[in-house]
C-alpha positions in Angstrom: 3.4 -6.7 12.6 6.5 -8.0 14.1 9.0 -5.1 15.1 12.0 -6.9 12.9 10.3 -5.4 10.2 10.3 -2.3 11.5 13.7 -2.5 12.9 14.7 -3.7 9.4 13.4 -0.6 7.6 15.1 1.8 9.5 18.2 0.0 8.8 17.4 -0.5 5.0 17.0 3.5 4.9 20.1 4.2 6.5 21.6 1.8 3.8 19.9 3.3 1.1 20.7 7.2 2.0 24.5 5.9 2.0 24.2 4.5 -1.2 23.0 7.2 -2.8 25.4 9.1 -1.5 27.9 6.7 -3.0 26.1 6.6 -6.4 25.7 10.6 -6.0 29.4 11.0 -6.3 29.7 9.6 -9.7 30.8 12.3 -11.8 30.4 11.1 -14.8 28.4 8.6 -16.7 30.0 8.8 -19.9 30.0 4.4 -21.1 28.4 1.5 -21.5 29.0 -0.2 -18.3 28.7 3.1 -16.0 25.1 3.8 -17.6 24.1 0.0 -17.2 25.0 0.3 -13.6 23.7 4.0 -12.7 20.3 2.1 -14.1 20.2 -1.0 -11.4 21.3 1.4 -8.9 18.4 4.0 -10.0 15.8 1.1 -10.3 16.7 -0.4 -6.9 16.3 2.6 -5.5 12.9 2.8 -6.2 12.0 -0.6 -5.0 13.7 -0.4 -2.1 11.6 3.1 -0.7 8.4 1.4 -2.4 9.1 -1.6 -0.5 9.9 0.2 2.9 6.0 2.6 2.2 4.3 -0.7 1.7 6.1 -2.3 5.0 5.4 1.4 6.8 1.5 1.5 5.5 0.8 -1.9 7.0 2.5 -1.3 10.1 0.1 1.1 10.9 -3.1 0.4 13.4 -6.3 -0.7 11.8 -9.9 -0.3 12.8 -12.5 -2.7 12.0 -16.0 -2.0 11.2 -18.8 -2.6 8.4 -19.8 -1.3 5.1 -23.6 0.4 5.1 -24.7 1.9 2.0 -25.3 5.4 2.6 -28.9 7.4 0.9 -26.3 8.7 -1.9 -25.1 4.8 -2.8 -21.9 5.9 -1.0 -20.5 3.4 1.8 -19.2 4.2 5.0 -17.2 2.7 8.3 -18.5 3.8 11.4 -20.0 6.7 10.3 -16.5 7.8 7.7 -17.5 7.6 4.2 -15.5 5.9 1.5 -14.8 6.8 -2.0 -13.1 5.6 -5.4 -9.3 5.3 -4.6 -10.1 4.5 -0.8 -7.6 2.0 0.6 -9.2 -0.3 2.2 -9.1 -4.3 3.5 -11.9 -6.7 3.1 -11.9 -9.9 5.4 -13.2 -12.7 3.2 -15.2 -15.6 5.4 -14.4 -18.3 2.5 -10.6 -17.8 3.3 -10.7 -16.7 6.4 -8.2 -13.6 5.1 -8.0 -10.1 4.6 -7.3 -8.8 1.2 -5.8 -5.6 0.4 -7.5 -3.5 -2.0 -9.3 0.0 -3.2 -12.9 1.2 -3.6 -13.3 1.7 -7.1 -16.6 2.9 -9.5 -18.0 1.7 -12.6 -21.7 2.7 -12.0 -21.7 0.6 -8.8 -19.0 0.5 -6.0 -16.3 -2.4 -5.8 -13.5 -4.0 -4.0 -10.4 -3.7 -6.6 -8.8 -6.4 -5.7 -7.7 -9.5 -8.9 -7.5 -12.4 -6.1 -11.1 -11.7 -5.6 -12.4 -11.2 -9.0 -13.3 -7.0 -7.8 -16.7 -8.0 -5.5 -19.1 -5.3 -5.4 -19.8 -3.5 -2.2 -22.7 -5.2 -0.2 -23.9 -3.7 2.7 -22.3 -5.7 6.2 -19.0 -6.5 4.5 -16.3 -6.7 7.1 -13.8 -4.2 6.4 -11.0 -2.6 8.2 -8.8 0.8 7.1 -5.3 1.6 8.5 -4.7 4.8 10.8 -2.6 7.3 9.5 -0.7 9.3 11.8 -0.8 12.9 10.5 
């Protein structure tokens, strides 16, 4: 990922923390227009931090390996299982892309993604996971 991005974040959290403190000095919201206002604010808020995890969580390293079905219909990635919820990114060959999804269960494992109509887990599937630093 291109360090702008980065470089943009932490200057769109230093913006944010000041507006809050702005919109936390408010001391009343007692009308119409104050209330409609206190709601962008509010609303923004939460796009802006949702925007800056999203930009954070793919900034992160990746590693790239491929999905074997395990003896308990379980999948793993060099050797780390997955389960439902599992973040993970399939590389389809058709597009030539990755595509950002989660392992999901309905009786069989699957790629919850919409742009790819949710694929079932195959054994061989290129996948890659990001690295948390923890």
């Amino acid at each position: 990922m291109d360090n702008n991005y980065l470089i943009a974040v932490t200057k769109m959290k230093s913006t944010l923390n000041e507006c809050r403190d702005l919109i936390d000095r408010i001391q009343h919201i007692d009308n119409f227009e104050d209330n409609i206002a206190y709601n962008i604010f509010d609303n923004l808020f939460i796009d802006i931090e949702s925007a800056i995890e999203t930009i954070e969580y793919f900034s992160l390293p990746t590693y790239e390996g491929y999905l074997i079905e395990q003896p308990n219909k379980r999948f793993n990635i060099n050797g780390d299982e997955i389960t439902c919820g599992y973040p993970l990114e399939l590389y389809c060959k058709e597009d030539e892309e990755w595509y950002s999804g989660k392992i999901q269960h309905n009786g069989v494992y699957y790629f919850h993604n919409e742009s790819l109509k949710n694929p079932p887990l195959k054994n061989f599937m290129k996948v890659r996971i990001r690295i948390k630093n923890e």
